[in-house]
C-alpha positions in Angstrom: 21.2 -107.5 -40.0 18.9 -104.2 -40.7 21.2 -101.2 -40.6 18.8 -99.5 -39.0 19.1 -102.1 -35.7 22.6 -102.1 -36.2 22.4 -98.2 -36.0 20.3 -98.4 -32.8 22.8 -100.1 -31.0 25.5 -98.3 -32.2 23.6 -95.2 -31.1 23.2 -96.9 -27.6 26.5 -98.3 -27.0 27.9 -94.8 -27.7 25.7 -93.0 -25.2 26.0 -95.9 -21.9 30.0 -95.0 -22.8 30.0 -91.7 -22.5 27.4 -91.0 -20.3 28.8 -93.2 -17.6 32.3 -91.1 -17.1 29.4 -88.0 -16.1 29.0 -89.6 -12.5 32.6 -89.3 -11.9 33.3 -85.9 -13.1 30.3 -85.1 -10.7 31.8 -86.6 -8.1 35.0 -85.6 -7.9 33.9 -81.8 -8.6 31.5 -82.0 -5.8 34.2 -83.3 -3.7 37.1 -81.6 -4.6 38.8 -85.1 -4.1 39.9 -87.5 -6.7 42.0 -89.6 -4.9 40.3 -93.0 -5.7 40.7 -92.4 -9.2 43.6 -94.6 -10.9 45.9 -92.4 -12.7 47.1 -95.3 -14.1 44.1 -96.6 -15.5 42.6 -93.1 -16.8 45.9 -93.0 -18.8 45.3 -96.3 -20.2 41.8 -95.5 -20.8 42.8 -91.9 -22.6 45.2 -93.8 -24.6 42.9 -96.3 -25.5 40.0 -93.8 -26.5 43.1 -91.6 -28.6 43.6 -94.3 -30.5 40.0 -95.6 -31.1 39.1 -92.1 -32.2 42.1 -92.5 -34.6 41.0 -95.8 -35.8 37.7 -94.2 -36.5 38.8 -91.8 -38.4 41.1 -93.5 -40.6 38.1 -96.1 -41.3 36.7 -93.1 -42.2 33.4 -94.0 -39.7 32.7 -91.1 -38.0 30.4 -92.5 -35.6 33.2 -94.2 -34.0 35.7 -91.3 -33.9 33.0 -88.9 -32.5 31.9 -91.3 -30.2 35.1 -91.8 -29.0 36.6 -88.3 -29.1 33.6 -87.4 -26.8 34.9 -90.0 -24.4 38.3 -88.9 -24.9 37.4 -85.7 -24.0 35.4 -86.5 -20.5 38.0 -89.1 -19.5 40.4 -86.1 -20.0 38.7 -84.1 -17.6 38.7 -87.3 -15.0 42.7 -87.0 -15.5 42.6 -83.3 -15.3 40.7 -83.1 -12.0 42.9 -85.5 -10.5 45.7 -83.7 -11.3 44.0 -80.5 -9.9 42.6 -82.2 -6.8 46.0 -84.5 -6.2 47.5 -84.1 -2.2 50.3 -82.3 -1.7 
């Protein structure tokens, strides 16, 4: 395959992932209200970009660890607002 297609959708794949945790931060800032968020599933999520980010760095492909830390980072912030925004 042409590196330069195989770039492309690289390039695509790692802007649909992490553009689409943007909605959610959105939302829950607007709303001051994350209670439909899973914590469960953000955790597994954060876990799962952590070590993706660490895979990519070990291959030593760093368009897979940024890609990933970025999404690390804004599903942080999804776990972070629900913590800040939890009842009680």
């Amino acid at each position: 395959m042409e590196d330069h297609l195989i770039n492309v959708v690289g390039t695509a794949a790692a802007l649909c992932s992490m553009t689409s945790f943007t909605p959610q931060i959105l939302k829950i800032w607007r709303e001051k209200d994350a209670s439909s968020v899973s914590m469960r599933m953000f955790m597994l999520t954060v876990t799962g970009f952590v070590l993706w980010t660490t895979y990519g760095v070990l291959l030593g492909s760093w368009p897979v660890a940024v890609a990933n830390a970025v999404c690390l980072v804004l599903s942080a912030v999804i776990l972070a607002l629900k913590w800040k925004f939890r009842e009680g």
